[in-house]
C-alpha positions as CSV (number, residue, x, y, z in Angstrom):
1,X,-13.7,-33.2,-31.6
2,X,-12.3,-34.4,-28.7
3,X,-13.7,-34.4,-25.1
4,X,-10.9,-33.3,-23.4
5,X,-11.1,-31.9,-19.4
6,X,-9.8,-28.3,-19.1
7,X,-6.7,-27.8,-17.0
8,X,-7.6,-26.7,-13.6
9,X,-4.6,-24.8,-12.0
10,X,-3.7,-26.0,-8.2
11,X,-6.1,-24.3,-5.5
12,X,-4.7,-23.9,-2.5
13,X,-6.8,-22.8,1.1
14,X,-4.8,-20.6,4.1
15,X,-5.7,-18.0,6.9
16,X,-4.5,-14.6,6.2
17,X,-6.0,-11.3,8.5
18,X,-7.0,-8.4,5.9
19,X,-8.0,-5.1,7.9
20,X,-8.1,-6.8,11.3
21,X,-10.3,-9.7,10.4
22,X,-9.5,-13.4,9.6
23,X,-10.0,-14.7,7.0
24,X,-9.6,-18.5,5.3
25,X,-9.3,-18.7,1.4
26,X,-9.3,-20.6,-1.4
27,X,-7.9,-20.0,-4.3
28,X,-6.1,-20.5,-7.6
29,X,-1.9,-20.8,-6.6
30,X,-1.1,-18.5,-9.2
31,X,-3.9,-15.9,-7.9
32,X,-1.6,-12.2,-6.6
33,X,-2.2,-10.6,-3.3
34,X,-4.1,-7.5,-5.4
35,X,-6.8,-10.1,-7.1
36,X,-7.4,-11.6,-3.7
37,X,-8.2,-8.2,-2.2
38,X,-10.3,-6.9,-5.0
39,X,-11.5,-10.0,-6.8
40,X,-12.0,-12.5,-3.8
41,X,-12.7,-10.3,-0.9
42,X,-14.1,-7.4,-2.3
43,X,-12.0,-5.0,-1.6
44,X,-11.9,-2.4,-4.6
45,X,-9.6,0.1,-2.4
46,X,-6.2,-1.0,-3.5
47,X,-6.5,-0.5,-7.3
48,X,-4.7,-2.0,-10.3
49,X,-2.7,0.7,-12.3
50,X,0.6,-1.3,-14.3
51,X,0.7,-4.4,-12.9
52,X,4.3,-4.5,-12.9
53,X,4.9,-2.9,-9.4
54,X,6.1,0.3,-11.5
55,X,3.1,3.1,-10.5
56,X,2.4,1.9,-6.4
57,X,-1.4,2.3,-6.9
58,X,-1.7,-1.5,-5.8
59,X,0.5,-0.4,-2.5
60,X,-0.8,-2.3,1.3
61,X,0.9,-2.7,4.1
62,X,1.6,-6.5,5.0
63,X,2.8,-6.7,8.7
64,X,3.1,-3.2,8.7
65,X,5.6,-3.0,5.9
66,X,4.1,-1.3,2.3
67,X,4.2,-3.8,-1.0
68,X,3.1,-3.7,-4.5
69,X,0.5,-5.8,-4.0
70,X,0.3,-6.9,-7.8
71,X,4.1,-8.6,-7.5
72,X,3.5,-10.8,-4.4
73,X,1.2,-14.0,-4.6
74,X,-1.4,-14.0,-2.5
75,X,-0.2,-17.7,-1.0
76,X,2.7,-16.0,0.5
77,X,1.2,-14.4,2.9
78,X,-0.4,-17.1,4.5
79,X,-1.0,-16.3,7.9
80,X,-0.1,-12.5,7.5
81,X,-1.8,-9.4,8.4
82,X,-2.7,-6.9,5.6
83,X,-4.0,-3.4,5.7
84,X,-5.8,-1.7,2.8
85,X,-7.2,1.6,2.2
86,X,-10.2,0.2,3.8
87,X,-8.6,-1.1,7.3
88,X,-6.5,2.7,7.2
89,X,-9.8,4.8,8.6
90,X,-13.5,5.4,8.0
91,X,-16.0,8.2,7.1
92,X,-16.7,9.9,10.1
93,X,-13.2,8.4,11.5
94,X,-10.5,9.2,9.4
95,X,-7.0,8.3,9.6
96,X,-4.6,11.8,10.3
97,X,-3.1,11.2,6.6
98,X,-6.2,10.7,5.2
99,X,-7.7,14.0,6.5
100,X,-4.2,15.4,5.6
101,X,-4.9,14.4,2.1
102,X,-8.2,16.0,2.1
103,X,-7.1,19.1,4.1
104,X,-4.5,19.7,1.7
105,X,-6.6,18.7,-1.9
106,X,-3.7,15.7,-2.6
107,X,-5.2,14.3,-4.6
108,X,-7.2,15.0,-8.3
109,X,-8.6,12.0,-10.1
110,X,-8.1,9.9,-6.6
111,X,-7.2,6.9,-8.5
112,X,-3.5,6.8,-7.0
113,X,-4.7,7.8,-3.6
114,X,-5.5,4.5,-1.7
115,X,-1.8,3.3,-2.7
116,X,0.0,6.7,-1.8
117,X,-1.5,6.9,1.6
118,X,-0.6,2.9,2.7
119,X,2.8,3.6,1.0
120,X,3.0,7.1,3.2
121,X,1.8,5.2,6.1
122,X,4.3,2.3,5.1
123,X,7.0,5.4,5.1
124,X,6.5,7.0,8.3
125,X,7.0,3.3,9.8
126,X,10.4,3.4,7.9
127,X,11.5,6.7,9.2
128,X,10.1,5.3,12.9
129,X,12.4,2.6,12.8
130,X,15.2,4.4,11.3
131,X,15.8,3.7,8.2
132,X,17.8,5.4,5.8
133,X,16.8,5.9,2.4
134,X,19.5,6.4,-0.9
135,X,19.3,10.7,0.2
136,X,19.4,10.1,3.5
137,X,22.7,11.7,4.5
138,X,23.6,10.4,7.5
139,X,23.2,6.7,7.7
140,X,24.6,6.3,11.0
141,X,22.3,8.8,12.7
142,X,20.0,7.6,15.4
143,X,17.4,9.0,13.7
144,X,16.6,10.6,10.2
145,X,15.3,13.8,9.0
146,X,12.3,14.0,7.3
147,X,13.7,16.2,4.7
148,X,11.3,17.0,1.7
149,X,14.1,15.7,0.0
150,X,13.3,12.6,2.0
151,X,9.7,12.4,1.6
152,X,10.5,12.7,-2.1
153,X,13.1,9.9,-2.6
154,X,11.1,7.2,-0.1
155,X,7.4,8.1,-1.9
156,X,9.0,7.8,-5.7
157,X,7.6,4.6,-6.2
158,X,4.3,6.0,-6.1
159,X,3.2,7.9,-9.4
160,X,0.3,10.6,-9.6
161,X,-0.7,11.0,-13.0
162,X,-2.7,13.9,-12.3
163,X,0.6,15.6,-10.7
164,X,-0.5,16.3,-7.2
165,X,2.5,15.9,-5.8
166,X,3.2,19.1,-4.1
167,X,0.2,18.6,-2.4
168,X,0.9,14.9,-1.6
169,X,4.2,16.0,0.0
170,X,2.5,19.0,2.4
171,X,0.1,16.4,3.2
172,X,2.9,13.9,4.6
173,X,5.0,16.8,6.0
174,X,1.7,17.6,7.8
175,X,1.6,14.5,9.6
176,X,5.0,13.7,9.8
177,X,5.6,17.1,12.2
178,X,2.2,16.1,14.2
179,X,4.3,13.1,14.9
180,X,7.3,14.1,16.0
């Protein structure tokens, strides 16, 4: 047998700020931004469901814009800001949607519930901003209506297994027309 030295894949160090904090790591080039939250930092929030960007349980927000965390490497965001479940509100100090969530039972197992409240989050920016979605029906409106048609169409790339959708969708309508 021969002695041969395993490959070792490129490491690469950078800053990035996760929930506020920055941070410098180090790690493997092919590493995603979901394995450095839970893996490296130790952040089990954000959780892996598909790992093809099909289910949005891996959704953050990166610079105040949602992702599927499992589709972007994690060396892309150097020098970024990234909010997880954990950076979104604590015990004691919950978030509006969070409570929402709670308030209105949106969730069962809870497993999708980290990514569907930073992709909500991620959505009420979107709607902020004015953005139209594909159901939006005015595109050239100053500003667009949080239809549940709406809330539907811009949270679809979020699945519930458990099917607590109805209850997902009062709990975003419930902030949603606090903000307004």
């Amino acid at each position: 047998m021969i002695d041969m030295p395993l490959f070792q894949a490129p490491r690469v160090a950078f800053a990035i700020t996760v929930n506020g904090e920055a941070r410098r790591v180090e790690v493997d080039l092919r590493t995603t931004l979901l394995d450095l939250l839970r893996e490296h930092l130790g952040l089990p929030g954000t959780k892996k469901g598909c790992d093809h960007g099909q289910c949005g349980a891996c959704t953050v927000l990166v610079n105040g814009v949602r992702i599927n965390s499992c589709l972007s490497l994690a060396v892309t965001h150097e020098g970024d800001a990234v909010t997880t479940i954990e950076g979104v509100g604590l015990p004691g100090s919950l978030h509006p949607l969070q409570a929402a969530f709670l308030d209105r039972d949106a969730f069962q197992c809870g497993y999708c519930t980290p990514g569907q409240i930073c992709s909500a989050l991620g959505m009420l920016a979107e709607v902020r901003r004015g953005e139209p979605s594909h159901v939006t029906s005015d595109v050239s409106a100053a500003s667009v209506a949080l239809t549940d048609e709406e809330i539907r169409e811009r949270m679809s790339g979020n699945i519930c297994r458990c099917s607590a959708y109805p209850q997902i969708l009062e709990a975003i309508r419930d902030v949603a027309g606090a903000a307004a």
